[in-house]
PyMOL CGO cylinders between C-alpha atoms (Angstrom):
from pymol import cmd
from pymol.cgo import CYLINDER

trace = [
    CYLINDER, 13.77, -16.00, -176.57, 13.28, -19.50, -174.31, 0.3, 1, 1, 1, 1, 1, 1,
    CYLINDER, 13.28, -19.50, -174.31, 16.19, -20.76, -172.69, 0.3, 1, 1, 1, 1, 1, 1,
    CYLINDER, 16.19, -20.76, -172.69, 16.05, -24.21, -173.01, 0.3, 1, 1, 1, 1, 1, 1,
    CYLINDER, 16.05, -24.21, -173.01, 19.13, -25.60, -170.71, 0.3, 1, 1, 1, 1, 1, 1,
    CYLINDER, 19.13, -25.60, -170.71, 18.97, -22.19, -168.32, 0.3, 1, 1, 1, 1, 1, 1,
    CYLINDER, 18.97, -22.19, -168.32, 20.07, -25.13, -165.18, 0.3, 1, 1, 1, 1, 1, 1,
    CYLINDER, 20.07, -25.13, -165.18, 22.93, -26.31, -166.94, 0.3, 1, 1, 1, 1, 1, 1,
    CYLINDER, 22.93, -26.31, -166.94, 24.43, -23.13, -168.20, 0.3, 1, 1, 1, 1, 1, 1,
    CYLINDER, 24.43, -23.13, -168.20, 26.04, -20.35, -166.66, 0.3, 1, 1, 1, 1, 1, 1,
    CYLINDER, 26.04, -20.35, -166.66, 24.41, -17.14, -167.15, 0.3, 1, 1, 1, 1, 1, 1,
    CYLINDER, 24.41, -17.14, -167.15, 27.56, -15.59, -169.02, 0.3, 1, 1, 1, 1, 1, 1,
    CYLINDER, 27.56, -15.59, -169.02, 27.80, -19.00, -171.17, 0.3, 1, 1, 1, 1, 1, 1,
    CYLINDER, 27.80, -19.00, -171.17, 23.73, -18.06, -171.56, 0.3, 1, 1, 1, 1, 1, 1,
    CYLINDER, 23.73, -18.06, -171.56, 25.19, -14.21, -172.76, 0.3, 1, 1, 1, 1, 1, 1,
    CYLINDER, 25.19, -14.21, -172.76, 27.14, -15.67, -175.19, 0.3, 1, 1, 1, 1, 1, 1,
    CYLINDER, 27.14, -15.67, -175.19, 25.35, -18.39, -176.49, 0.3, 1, 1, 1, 1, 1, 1,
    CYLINDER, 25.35, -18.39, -176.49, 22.55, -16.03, -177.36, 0.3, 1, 1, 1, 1, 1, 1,
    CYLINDER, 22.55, -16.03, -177.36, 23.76, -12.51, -177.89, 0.3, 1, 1, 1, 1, 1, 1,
    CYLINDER, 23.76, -12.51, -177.89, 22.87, -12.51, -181.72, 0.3, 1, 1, 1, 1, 1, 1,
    CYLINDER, 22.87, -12.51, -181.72, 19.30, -13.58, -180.60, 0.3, 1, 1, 1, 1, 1, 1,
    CYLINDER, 19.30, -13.58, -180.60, 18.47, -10.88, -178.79, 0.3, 1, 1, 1, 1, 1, 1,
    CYLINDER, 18.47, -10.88, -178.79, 16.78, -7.13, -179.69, 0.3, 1, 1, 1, 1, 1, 1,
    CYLINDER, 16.78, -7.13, -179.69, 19.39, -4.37, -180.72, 0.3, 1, 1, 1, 1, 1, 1,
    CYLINDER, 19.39, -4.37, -180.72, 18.68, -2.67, -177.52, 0.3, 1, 1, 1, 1, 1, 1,
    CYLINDER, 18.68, -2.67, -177.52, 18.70, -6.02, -175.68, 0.3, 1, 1, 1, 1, 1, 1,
    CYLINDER, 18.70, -6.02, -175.68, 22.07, -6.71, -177.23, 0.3, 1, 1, 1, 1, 1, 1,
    CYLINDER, 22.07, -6.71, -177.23, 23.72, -3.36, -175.74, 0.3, 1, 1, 1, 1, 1, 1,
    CYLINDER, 23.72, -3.36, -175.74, 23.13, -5.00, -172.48, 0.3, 1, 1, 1, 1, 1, 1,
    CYLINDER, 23.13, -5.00, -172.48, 24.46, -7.93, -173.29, 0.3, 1, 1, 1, 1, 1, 1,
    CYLINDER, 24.46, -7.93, -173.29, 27.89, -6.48, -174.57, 0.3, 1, 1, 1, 1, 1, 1,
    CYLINDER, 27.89, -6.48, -174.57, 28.06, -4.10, -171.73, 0.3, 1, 1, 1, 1, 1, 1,
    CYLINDER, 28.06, -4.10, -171.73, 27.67, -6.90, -169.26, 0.3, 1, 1, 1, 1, 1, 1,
    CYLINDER, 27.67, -6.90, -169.26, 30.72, -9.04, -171.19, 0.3, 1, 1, 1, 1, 1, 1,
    CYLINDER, 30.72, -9.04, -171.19, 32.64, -6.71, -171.24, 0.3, 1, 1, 1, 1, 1, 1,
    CYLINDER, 32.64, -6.71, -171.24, 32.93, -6.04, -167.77, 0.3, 1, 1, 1, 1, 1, 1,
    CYLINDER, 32.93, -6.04, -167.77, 30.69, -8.67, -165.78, 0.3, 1, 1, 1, 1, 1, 1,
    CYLINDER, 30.69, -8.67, -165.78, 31.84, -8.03, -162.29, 0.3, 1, 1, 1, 1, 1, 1,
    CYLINDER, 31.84, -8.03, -162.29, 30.82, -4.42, -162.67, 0.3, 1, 1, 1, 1, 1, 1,
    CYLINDER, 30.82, -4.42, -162.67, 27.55, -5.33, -163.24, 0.3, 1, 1, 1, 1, 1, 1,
    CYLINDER, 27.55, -5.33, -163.24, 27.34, -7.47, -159.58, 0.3, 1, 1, 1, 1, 1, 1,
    CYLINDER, 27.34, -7.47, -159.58, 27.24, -4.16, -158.12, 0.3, 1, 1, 1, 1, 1, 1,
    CYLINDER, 27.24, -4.16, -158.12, 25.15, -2.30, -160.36, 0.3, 1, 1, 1, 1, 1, 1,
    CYLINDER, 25.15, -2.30, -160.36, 21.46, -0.84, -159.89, 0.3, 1, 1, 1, 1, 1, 1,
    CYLINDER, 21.46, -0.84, -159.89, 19.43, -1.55, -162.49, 0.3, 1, 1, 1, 1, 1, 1,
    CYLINDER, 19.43, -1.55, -162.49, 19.61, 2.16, -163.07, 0.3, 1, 1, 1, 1, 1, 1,
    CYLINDER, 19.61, 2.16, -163.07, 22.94, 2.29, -163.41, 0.3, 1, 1, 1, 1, 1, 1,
    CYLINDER, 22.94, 2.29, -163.41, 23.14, -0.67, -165.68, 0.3, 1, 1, 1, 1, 1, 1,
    CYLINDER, 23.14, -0.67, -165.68, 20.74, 0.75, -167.89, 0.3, 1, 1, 1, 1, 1, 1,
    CYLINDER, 20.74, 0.75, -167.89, 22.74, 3.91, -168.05, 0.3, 1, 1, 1, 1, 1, 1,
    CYLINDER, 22.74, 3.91, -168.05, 26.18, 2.20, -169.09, 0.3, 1, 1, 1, 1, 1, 1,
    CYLINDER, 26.18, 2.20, -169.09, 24.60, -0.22, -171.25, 0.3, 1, 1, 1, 1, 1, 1,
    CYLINDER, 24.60, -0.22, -171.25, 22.30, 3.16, -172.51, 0.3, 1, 1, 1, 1, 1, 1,
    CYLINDER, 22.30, 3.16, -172.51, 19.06, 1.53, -172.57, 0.3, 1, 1, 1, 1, 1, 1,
    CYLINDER, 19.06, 1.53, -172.57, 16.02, 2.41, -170.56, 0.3, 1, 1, 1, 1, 1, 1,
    CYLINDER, 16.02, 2.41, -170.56, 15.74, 0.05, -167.13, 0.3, 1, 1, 1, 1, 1, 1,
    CYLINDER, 15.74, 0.05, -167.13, 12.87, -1.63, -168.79, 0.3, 1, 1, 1, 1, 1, 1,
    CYLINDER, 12.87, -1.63, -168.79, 14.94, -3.09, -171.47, 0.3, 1, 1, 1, 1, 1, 1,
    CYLINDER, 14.94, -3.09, -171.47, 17.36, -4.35, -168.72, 0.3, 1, 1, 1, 1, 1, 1,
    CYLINDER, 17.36, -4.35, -168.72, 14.59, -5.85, -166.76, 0.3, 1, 1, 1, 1, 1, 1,
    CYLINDER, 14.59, -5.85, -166.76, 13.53, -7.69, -170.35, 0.3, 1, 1, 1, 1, 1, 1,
    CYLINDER, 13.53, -7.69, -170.35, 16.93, -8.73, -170.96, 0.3, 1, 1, 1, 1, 1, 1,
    CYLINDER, 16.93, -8.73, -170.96, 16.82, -10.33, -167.37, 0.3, 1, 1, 1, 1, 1, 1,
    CYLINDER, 16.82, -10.33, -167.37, 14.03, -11.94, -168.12, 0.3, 1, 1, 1, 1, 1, 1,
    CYLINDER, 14.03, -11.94, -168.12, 15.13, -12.97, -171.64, 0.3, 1, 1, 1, 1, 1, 1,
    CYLINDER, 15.13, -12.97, -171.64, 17.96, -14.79, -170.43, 0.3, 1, 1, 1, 1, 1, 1,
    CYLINDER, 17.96, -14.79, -170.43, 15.61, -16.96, -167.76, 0.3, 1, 1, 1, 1, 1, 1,
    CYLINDER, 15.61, -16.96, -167.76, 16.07, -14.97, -164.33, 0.3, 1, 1, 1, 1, 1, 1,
    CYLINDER, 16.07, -14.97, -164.33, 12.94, -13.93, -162.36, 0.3, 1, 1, 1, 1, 1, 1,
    CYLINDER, 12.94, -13.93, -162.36, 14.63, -10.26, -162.44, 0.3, 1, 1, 1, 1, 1, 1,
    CYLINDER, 14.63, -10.26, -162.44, 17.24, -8.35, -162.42, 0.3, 1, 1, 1, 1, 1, 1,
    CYLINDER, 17.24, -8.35, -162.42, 18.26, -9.05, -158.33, 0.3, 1, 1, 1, 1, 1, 1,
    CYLINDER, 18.26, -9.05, -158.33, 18.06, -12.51, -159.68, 0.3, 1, 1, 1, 1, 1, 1,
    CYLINDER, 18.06, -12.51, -159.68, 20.45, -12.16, -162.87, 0.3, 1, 1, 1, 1, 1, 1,
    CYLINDER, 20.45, -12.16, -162.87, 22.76, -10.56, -160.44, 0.3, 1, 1, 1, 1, 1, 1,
    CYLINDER, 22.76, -10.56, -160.44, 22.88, -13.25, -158.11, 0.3, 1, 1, 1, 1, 1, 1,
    CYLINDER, 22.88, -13.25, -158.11, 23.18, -15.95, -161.33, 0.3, 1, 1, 1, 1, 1, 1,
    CYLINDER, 23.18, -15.95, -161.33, 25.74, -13.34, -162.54, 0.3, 1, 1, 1, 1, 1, 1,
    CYLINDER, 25.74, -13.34, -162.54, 28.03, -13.32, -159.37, 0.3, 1, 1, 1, 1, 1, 1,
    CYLINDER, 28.03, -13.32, -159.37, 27.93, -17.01, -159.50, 0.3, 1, 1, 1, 1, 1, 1,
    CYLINDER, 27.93, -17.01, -159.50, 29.03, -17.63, -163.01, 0.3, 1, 1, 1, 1, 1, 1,
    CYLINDER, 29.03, -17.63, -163.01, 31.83, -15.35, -161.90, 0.3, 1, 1, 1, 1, 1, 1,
    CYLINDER, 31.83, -15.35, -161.90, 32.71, -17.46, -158.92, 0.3, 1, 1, 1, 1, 1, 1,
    CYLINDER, 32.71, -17.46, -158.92, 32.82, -20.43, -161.05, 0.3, 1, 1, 1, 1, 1, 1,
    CYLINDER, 32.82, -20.43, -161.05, 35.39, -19.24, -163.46, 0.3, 1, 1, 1, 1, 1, 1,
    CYLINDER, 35.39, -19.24, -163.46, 35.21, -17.13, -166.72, 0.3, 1, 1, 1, 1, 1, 1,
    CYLINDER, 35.21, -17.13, -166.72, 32.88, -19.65, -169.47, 0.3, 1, 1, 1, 1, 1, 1,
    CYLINDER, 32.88, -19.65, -169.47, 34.56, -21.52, -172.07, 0.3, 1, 1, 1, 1, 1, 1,
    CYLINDER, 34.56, -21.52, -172.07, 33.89, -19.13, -174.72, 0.3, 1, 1, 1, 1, 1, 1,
    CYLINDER, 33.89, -19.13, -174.72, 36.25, -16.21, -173.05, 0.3, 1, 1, 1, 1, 1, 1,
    CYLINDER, 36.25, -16.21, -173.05, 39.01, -18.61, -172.69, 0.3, 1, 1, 1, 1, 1, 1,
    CYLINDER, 39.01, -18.61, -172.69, 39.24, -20.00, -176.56, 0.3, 1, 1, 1, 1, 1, 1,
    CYLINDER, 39.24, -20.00, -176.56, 42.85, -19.82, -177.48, 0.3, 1, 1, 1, 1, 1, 1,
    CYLINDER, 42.85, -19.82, -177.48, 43.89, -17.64, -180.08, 0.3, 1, 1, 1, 1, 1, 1,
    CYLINDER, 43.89, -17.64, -180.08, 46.77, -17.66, -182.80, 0.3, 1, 1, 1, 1, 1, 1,
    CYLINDER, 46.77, -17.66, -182.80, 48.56, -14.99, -181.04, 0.3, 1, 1, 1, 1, 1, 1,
    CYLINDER, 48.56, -14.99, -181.04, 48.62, -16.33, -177.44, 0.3, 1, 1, 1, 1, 1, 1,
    CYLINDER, 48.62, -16.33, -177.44, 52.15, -17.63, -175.91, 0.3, 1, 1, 1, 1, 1, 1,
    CYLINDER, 52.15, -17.63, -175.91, 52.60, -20.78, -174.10, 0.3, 1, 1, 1, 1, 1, 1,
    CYLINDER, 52.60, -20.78, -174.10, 51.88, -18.94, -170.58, 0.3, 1, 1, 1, 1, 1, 1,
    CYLINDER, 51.88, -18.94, -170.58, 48.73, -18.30, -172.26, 0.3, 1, 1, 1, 1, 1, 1,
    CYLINDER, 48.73, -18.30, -172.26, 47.67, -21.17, -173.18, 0.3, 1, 1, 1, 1, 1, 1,
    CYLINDER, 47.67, -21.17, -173.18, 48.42, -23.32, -169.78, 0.3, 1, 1, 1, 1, 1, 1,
    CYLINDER, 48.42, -23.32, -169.78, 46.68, -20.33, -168.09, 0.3, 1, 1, 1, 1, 1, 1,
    CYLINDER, 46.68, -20.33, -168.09, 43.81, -20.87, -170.48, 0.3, 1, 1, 1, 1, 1, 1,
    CYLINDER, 43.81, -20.87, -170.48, 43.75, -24.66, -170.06, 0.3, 1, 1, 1, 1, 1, 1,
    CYLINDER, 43.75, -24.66, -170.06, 43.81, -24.82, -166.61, 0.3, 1, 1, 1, 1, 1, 1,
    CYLINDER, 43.81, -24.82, -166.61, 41.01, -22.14, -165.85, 0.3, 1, 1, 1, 1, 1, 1,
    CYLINDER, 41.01, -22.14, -165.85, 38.88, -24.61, -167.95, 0.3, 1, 1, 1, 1, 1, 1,
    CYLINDER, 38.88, -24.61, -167.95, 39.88, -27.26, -166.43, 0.3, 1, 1, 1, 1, 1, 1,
    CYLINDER, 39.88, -27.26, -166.43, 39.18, -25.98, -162.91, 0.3, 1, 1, 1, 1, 1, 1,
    CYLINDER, 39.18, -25.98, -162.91, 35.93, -24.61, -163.79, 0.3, 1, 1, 1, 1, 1, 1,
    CYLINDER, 35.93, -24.61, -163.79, 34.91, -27.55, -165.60, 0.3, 1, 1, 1, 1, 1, 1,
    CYLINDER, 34.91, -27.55, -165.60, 35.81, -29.54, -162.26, 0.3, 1, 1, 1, 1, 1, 1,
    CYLINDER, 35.81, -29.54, -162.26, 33.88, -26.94, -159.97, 0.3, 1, 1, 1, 1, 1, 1,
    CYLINDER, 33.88, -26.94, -159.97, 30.80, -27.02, -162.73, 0.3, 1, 1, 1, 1, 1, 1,
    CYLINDER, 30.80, -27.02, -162.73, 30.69, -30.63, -162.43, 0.3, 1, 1, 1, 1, 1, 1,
    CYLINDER, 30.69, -30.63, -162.43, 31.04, -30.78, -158.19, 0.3, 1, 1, 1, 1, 1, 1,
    CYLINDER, 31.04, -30.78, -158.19, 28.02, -28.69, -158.38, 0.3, 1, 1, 1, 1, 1, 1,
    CYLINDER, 28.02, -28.69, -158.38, 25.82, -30.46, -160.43, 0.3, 1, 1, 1, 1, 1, 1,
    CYLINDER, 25.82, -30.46, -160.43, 26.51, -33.77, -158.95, 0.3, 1, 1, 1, 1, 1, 1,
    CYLINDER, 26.51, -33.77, -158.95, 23.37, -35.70, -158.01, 0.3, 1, 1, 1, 1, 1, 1,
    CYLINDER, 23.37, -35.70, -158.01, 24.36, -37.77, -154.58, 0.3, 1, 1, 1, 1, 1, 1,
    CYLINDER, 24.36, -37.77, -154.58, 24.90, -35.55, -152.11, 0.3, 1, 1, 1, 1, 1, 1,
    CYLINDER, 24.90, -35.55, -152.11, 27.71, -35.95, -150.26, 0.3, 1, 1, 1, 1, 1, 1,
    CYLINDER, 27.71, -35.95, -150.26, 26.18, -37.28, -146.95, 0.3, 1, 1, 1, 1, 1, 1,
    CYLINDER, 26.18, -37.28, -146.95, 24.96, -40.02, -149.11, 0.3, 1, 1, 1, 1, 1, 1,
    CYLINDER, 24.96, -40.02, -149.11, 28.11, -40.07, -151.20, 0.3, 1, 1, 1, 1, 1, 1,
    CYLINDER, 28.11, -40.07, -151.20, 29.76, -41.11, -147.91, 0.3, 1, 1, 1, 1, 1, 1,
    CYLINDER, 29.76, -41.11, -147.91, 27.51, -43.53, -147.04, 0.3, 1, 1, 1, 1, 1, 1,
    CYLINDER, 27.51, -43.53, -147.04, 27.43, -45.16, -150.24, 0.3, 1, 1, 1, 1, 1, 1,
    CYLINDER, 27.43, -45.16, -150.24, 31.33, -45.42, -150.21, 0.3, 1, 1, 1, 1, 1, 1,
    CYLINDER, 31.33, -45.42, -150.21, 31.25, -46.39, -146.28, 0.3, 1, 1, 1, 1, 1, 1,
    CYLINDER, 31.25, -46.39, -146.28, 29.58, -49.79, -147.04, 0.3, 1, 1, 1, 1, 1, 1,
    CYLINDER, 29.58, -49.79, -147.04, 31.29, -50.73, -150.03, 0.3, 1, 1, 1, 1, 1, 1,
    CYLINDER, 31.29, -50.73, -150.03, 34.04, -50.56, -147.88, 0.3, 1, 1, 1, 1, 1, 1,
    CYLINDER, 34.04, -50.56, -147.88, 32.49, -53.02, -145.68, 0.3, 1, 1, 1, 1, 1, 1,
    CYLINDER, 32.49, -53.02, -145.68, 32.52, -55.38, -148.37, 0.3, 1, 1, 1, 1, 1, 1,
]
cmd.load_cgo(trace, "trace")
């Protein structure tokens, strides 16, 4: 399976987006790692393989599948996506949810969407300043 916009995406939006794509066994790994994705930061890829009970090569392959160079790699993409907030997808608001839900909901979007888009900008911020310094000047 190709992952077409793996720079724009966060791995766990990449999860989502994809789960019914992937193998049966590769989709056990995929479940196991949204259900709890900040166990899987810490896990070998032994013990990931074990909770998600699949062999380590299917872990590497889902790795792989989902655009990372290996499974250190979809760790590291994996701790990130955490840092930047839960994706959109875990945050949908649901029939049942009460008012404190739904602010809570709204403004975790809202903050990741702000952090996503401070970290793809494309002037960096020495320039940013610069840029802004001499219209200033004007």
């Amino acid at each position: 399976m190709g992952i077409d916009d793996a720079d724009h995406q966060s791995i766990l939006d990449r999860i989502s987006l994809h789960v019914d794509a992937l193998s049966k066994s590769e989709r056990k790994v995929a479940e196991a790692i949204l259900a709890d994705p900040a166990a899987f930061t810490e896990y070998t890829m032994a013990r990931a393989a074990d909770v998600a009970n699949v062999s380590e090569p299917t872990v590497m392959r889902f790795a792989l599948s989902m655009g990372c160079d290996g499974y250190q790699a979809f760790k590291i993409a994996l701790a990130k996506s955490l840092a930047l907030g839960m994706p959109v997808t875990f945050s949908a608001i649901d029939d049942d949810d009460t008012v404190a839900d739904i602010s809570r909901k709204v403004f975790d979007h809202t903050i990741t969407s702000l952090d996503r888009a401070r970290g793809s900008s494309r002037c960096p911020p020495s320039s940013a300043r610069s840029t802004c310094s001499s219209r200033r000047r004007r």
